[in-house]
Every structure is written in structure tokens, then in C-alpha cells.
Rosetta silent file (secondary structure, phi, psi, omega in degrees, C-alpha in Angstrom):
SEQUENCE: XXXXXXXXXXXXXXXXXXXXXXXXXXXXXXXXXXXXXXXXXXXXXXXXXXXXXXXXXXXXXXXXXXXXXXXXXXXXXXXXXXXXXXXXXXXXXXXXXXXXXXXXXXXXXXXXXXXXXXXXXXXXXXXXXXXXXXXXXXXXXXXXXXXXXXXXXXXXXXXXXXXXXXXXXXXXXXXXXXXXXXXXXXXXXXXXXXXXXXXXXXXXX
SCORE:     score description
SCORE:     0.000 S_00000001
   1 L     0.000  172.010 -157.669    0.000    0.000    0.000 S_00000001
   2 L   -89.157  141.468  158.545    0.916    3.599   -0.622 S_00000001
   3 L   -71.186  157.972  176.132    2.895    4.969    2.382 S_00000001
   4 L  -113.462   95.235 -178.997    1.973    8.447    3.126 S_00000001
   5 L   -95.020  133.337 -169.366    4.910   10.322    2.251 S_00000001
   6 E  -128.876  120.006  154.349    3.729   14.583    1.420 S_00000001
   7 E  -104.460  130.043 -158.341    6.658   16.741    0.206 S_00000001
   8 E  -119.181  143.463  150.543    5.527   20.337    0.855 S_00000001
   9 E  -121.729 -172.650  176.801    6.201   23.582   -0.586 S_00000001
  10 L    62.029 -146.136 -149.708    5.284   27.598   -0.932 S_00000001
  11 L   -80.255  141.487 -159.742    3.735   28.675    1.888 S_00000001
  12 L   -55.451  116.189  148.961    3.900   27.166    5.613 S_00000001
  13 L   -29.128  109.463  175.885    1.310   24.643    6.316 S_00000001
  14 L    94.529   -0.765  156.365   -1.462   26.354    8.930 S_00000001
  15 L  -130.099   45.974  154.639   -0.678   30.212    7.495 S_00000001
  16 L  -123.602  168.390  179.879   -1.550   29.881    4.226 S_00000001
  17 L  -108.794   -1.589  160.711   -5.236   30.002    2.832 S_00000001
  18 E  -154.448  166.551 -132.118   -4.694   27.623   -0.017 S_00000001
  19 E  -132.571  136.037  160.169   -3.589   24.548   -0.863 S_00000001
  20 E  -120.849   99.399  169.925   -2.526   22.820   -4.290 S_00000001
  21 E   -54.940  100.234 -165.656   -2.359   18.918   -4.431 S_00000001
  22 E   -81.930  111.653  166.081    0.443   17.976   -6.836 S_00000001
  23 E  -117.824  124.195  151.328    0.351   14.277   -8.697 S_00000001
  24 L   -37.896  168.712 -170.315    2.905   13.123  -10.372 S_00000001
  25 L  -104.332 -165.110  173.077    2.714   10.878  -13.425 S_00000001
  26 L   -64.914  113.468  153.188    4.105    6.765  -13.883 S_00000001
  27 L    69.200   39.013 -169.849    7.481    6.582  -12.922 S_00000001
  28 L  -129.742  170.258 -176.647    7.809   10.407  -11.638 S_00000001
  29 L  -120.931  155.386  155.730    8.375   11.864   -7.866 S_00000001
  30 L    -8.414  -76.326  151.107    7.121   14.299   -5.597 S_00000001
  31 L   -33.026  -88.847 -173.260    9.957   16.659   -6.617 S_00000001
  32 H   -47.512  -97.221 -138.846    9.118   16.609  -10.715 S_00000001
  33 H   -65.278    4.945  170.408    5.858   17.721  -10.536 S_00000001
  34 H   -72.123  -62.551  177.777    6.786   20.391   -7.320 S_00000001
  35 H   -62.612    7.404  160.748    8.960   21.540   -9.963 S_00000001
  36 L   -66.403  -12.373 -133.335    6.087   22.910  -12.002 S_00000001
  37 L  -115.484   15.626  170.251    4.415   24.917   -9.614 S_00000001
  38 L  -106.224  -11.495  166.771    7.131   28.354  -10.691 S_00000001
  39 L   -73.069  -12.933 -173.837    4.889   28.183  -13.913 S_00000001
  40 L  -114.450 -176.794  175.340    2.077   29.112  -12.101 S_00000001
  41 L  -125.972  124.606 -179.646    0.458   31.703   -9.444 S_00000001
  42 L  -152.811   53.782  162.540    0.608   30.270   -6.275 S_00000001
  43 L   -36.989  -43.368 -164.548    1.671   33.171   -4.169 S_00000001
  44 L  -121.122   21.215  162.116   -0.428   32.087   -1.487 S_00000001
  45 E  -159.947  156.549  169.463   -0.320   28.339   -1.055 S_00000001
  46 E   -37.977  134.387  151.346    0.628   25.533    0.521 S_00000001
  47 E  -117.209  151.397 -160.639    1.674   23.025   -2.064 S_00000001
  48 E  -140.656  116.997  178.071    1.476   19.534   -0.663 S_00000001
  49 E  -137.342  103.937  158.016    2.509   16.737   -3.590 S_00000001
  50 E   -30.838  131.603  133.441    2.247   12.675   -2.455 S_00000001
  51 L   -97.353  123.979  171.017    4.780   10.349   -3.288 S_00000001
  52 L   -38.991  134.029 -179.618    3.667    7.326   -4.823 S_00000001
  53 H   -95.918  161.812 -170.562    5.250    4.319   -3.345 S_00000001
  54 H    84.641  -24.584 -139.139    7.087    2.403   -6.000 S_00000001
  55 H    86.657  -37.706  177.726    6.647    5.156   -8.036 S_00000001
  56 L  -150.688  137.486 -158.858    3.661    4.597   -9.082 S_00000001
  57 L   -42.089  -48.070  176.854   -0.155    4.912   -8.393 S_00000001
  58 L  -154.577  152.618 -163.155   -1.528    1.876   -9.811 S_00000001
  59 L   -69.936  -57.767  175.305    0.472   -0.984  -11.621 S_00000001
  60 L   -66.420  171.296  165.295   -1.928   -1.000  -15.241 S_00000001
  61 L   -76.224  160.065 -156.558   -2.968    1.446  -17.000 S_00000001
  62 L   -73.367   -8.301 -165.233   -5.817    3.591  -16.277 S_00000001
  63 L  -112.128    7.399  178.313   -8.227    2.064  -18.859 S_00000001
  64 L   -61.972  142.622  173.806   -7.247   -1.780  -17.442 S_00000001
  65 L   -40.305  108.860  178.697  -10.753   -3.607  -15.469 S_00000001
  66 L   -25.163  -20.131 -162.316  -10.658   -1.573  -12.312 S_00000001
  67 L   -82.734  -85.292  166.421   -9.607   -5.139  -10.127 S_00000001
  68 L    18.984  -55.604 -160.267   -6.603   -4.945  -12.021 S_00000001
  69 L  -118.818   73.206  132.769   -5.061   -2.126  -10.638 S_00000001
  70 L   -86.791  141.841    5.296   -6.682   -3.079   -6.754 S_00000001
  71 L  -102.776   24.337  175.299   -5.628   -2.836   -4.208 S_00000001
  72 L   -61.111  -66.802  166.392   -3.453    0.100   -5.391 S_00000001
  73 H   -33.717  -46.815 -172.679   -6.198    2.322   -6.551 S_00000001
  74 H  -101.264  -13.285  167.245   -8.085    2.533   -3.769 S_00000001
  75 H   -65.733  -52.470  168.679   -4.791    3.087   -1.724 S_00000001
  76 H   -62.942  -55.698  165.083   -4.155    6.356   -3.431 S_00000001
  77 H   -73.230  -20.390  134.665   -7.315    7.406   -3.003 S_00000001
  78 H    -9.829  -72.968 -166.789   -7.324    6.615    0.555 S_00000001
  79 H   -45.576  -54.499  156.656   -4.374    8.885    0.521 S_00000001
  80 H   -31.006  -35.913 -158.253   -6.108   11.876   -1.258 S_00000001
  81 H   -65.040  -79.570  175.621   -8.703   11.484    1.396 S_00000001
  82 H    -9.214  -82.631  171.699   -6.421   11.833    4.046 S_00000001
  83 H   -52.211  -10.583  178.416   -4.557   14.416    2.655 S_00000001
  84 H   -73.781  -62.049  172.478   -7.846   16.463    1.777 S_00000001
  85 H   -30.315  -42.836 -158.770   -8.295   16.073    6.162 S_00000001
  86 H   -99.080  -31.195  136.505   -5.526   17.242    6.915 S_00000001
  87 H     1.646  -76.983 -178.875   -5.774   20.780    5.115 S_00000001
  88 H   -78.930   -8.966 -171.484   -9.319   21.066    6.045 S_00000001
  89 H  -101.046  -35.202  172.444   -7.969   20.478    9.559 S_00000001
  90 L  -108.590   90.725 -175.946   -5.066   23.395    9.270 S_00000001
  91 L    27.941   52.561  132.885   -8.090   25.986    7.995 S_00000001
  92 L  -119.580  152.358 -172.711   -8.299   25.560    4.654 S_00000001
  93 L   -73.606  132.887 -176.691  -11.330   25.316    3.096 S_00000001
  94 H   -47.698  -28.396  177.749  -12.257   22.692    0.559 S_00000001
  95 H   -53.886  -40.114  179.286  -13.267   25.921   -1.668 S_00000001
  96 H  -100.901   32.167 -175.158   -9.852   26.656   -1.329 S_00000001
  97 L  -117.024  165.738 -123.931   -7.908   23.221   -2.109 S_00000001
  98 E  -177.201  102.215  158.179   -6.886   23.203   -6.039 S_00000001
  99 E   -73.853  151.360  137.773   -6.124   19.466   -7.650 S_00000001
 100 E  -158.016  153.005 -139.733   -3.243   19.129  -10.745 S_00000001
 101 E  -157.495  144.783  161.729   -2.178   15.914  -12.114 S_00000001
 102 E  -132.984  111.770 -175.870    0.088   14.966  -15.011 S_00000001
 103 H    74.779 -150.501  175.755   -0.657   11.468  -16.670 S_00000001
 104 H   -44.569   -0.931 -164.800   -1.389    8.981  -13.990 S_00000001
 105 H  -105.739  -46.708 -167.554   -1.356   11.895  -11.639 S_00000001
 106 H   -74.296  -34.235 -176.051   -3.907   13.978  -13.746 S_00000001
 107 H   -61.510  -31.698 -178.657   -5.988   10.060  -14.055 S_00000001
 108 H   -79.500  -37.785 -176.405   -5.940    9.913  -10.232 S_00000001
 109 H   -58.839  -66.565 -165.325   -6.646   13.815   -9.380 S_00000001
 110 H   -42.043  -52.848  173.905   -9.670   13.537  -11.865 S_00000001
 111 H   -59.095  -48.703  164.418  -10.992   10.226  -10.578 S_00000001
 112 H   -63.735  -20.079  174.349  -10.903   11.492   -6.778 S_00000001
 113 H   -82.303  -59.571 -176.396  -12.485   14.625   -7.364 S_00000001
 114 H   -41.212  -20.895  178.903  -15.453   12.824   -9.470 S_00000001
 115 H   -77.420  -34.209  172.074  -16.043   10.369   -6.303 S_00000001
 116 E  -112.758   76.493 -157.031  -16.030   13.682   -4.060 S_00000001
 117 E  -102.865  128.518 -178.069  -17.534   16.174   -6.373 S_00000001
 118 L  -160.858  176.587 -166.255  -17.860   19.243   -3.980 S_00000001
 119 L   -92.592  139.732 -160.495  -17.166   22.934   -4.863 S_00000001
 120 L  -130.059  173.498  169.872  -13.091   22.675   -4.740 S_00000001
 121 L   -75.085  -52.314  176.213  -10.961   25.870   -5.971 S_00000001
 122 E  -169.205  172.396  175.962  -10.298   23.844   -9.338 S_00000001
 123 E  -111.961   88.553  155.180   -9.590   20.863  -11.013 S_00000001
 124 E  -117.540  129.429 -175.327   -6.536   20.515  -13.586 S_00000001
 125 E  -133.579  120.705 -178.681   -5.769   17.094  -15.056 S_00000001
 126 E   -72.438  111.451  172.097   -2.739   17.608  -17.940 S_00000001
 127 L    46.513  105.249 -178.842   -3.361   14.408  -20.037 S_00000001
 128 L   172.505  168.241  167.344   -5.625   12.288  -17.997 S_00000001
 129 L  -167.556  175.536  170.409   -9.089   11.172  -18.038 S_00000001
 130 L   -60.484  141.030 -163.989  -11.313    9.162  -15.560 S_00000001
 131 L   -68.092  140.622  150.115  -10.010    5.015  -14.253 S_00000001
 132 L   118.212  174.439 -169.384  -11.447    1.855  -15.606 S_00000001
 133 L   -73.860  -21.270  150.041  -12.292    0.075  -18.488 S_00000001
 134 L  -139.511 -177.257  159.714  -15.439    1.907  -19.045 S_00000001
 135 L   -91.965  119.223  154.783  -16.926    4.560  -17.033 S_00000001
 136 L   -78.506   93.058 -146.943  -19.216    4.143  -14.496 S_00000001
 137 L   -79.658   -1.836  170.694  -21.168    6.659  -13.598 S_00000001
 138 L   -78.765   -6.650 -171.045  -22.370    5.126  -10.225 S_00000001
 139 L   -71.351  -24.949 -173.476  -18.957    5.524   -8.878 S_00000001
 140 L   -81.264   87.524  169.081  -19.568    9.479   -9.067 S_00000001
 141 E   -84.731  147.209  136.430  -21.326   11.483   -6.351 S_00000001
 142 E   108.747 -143.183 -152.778  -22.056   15.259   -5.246 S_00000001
 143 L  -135.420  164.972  178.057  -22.188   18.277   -7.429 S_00000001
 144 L  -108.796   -9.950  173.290  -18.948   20.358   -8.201 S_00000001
 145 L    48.252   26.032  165.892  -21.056   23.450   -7.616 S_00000001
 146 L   101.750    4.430  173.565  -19.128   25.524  -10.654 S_00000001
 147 E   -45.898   96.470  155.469  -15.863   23.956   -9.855 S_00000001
 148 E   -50.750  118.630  151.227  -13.358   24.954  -12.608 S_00000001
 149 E  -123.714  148.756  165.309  -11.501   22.297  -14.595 S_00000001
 150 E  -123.804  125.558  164.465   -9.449   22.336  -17.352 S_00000001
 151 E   -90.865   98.930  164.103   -8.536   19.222  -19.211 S_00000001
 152 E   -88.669  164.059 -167.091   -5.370   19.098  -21.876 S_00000001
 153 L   169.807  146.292 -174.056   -4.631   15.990  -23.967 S_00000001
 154 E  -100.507  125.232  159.355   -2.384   15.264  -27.162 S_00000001
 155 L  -126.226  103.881   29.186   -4.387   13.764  -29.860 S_00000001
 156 L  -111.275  162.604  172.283   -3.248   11.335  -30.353 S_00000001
 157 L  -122.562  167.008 -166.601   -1.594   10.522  -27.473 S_00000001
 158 L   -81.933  -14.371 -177.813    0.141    7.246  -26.653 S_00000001
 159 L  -122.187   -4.361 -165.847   -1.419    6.107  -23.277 S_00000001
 160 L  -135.720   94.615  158.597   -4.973    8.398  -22.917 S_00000001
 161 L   -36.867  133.567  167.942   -7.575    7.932  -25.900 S_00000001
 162 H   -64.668  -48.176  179.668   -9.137   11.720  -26.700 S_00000001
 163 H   -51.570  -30.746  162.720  -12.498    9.731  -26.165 S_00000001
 164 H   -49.001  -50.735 -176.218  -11.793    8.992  -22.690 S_00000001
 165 H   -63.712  -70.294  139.251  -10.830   12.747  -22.161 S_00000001
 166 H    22.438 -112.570  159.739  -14.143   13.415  -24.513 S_00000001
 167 H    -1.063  -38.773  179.273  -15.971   11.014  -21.841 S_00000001
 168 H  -108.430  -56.921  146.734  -15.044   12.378  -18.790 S_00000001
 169 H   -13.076  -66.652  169.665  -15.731   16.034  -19.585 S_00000001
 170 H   -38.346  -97.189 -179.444  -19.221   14.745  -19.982 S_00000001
 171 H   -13.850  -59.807 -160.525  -19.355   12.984  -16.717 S_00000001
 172 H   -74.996  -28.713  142.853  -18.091   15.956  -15.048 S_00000001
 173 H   -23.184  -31.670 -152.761  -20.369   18.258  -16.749 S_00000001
 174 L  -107.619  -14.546 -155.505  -23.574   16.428  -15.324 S_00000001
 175 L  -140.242   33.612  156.671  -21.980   17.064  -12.116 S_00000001
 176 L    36.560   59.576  162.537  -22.289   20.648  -12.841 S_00000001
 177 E   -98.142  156.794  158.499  -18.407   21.328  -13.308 S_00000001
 178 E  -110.906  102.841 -163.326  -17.068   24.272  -15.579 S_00000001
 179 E  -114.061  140.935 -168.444  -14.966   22.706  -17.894 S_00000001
 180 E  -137.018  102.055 -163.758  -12.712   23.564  -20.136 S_00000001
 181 E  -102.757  122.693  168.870  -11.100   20.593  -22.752 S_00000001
 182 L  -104.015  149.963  167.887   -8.214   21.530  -24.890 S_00000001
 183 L  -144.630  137.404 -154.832   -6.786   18.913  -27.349 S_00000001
 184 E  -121.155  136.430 -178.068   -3.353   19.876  -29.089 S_00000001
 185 L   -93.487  118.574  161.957   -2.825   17.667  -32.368 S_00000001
 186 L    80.935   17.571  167.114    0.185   15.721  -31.874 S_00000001
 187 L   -19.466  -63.269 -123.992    1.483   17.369  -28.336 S_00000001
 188 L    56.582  151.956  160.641    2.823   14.110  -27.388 S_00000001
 189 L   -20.562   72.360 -163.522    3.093   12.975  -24.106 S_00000001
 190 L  -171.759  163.078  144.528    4.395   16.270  -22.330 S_00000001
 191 L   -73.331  133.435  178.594    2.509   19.767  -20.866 S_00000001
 192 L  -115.977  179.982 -170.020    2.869   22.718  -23.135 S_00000001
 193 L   -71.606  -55.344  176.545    2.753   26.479  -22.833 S_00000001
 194 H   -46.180  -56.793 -169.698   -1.278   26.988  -23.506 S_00000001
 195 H   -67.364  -15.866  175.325   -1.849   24.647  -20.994 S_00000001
 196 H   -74.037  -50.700 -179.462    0.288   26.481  -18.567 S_00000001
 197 H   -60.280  -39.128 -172.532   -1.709   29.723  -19.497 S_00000001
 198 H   -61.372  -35.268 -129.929   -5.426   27.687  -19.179 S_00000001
 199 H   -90.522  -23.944  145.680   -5.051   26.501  -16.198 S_00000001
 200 H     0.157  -92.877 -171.678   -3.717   30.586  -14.932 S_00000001
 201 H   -72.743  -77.666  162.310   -6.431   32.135  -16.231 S_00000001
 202 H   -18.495  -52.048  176.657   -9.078   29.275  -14.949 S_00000001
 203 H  -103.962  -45.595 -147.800   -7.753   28.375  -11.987 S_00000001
 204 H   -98.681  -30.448  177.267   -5.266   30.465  -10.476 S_00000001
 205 L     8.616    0.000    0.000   -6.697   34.035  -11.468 S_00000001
């Protein structure tokens, strides 16, 4: 199971007033995807980014029969959970906690918010789309109450079908999200500069 290892940055845990959850992608650390977070404006938070143990979130790929990647899966979100507690425990507000994901990071952000759909500061998942081999829409509860997300994705890309991103937009839609799906022809596997700028102007404002 995942240990709960947090590597934190920006502003001091219990004086800041918001929080960004960092996930790394398959076979990335803490540390890579920390080192993102000077592209953005995040004057004024915490950044808190799990490391996966192993490396990685769940052993298959995200579009494998959900058993498949058990008991891994639900071990990360477990984690999320946690880490959502312990936030909301030094005053910040769920309004004010902020997912981003890259890859397996963005598949995991995306999936945990859709289980806990509650009004969040935002949602960004960089290449990513919701877990299993199809989507189930009973796994997906509450309302996002206007929750910005922005979705990016390479089409094509080599591990995350554009229908899945396509597909999960929807879903999140229904659950009264404000979403905003970019798809860059022939990205590749990687974050680009527009996507740095979306998720700015969307989230970070």
C-alpha cells in the first residue's frame, strides 16, 4: 500500500489560505511535478505533492478492469482522502484546495475529485481522463457546484484515448463542473505552454 509520504512547498502549512495537491505521473516523484508549480500563481499556497510508493499509483494502466489495478487504486485514493483532512484540519477550506495531475497523476486527481464532487478551488488534469475500463457513472457522487476544470490531452496521445478525455468532460459536466477541454494535435506525451496559461487564467486568477 501507498505509504503516506507529502513533500511540501510555498507557503507554511497552517498560514496559508490555499492549498494545491500535486500528482505526479508513472514513474515520476514528488519533486518533478513540485517543480512545475514556478509556472504558475501560487503566491499564497501551501503546495502539498504525495509520493507514490514504487513510483507509481496503480500498476496498469488507467483504462485496465478496475480489479486490475486493486488494491493500489483505492490506496491512493485513501491517501487523497487523508490528505484532503488534513488541510481542512489546518483551515483551509475545501473551496480553497486546487487538484493538478500529469498522466497517472492527472488520471488519479480527476478520478478522486469525481467520487467527491464538492465545490473545490479547481480541477486541472494535464493528459488524464477518468479510471477503468469503461466509465461508471455510479462511482460518481455530489455536485462540483461551478468547480473549474481544465482538461489538456495530445491527440493522439500514446497512453490516454481523446475519447476517454471526450468522456469524462461529460461525466463531469452532469456534475455541474465548468470545464474547459483543450486537445493539441500531436502534443505528445508532455505539458505545453497553452496549458500552462489555461489553467492561470481558470484556476489560479
Amino acid at each position: 500500500m501507498h505509504q503516506k509520504n507529502i513533500v511540501y512547498a510555498g507557503e507554511e502549512l497552517g498560514k496559508a489560505s490555499k492549498a494545491l495537491i500535486m500528482l505526479h505521473g508513472r514513474g515520476g516523484s514528488a519533486e518533478d511535478i513540485l517543480s512545475l508549480a514556478s509556472y504558475f500563481k501560487l503566491d499564497e499556497f501551501t503546495l502539498a505533492a504525495p509520493q507514490a510508493t514504487n513510483n507509481t499509483w496503480y500498476p496498469a494502466s488507467f483504462l485496465a478492469p478496475e480489479q486490475q489495478n486493486q488494491p493500489w487504486l483505492s490506496s491512493a485514493l485513501d491517501l487523497l482522502k487523508n490528505l484532503m483532512a488534513d488541510l481542512i484540519s489546518h483551515g483551509i477550506s475545501k473551496e480553497n484546495i486546487y487538484l493538478l495531475g500529469f498522466s497517472q497523476g492527472a488520471c488519479l486527481g480527476l478520478e478522486y475529485a469525481a467520487r467527491n464532487a464538492v465545490r473545490y478551488g479547481g480541477v486541472a488534469g494535464l493528459t488524464g481522463g477518468l479510471i477503468g475500463n469503461s466509465i461508471k457513472s455510479e462511482n460518481y457522487q455530489g455536485d462540483f457546484q461551478g468547480t473549474p476544470v481544465f482538461i489538456g490531452t495530445s491527440d493522439p496521445d500514446p497512453h490516454v484515448p481523446v475519447e476517454r478525455v471526450y468522456a469524462t468532460s461529460n461525466i463531469l459536466r452532469t456534475m455541474h463542473a465548468d470545464v474547459t477541454e483543450k486537445v493539441y494535435t500531436d502534443m505528445g506525451h508532455t505539458i505545453n505552454q497553452d496549458e500552462i496559461d489555461q489553467v492561470n487564467k481558470l484556476l489560479f486568477k
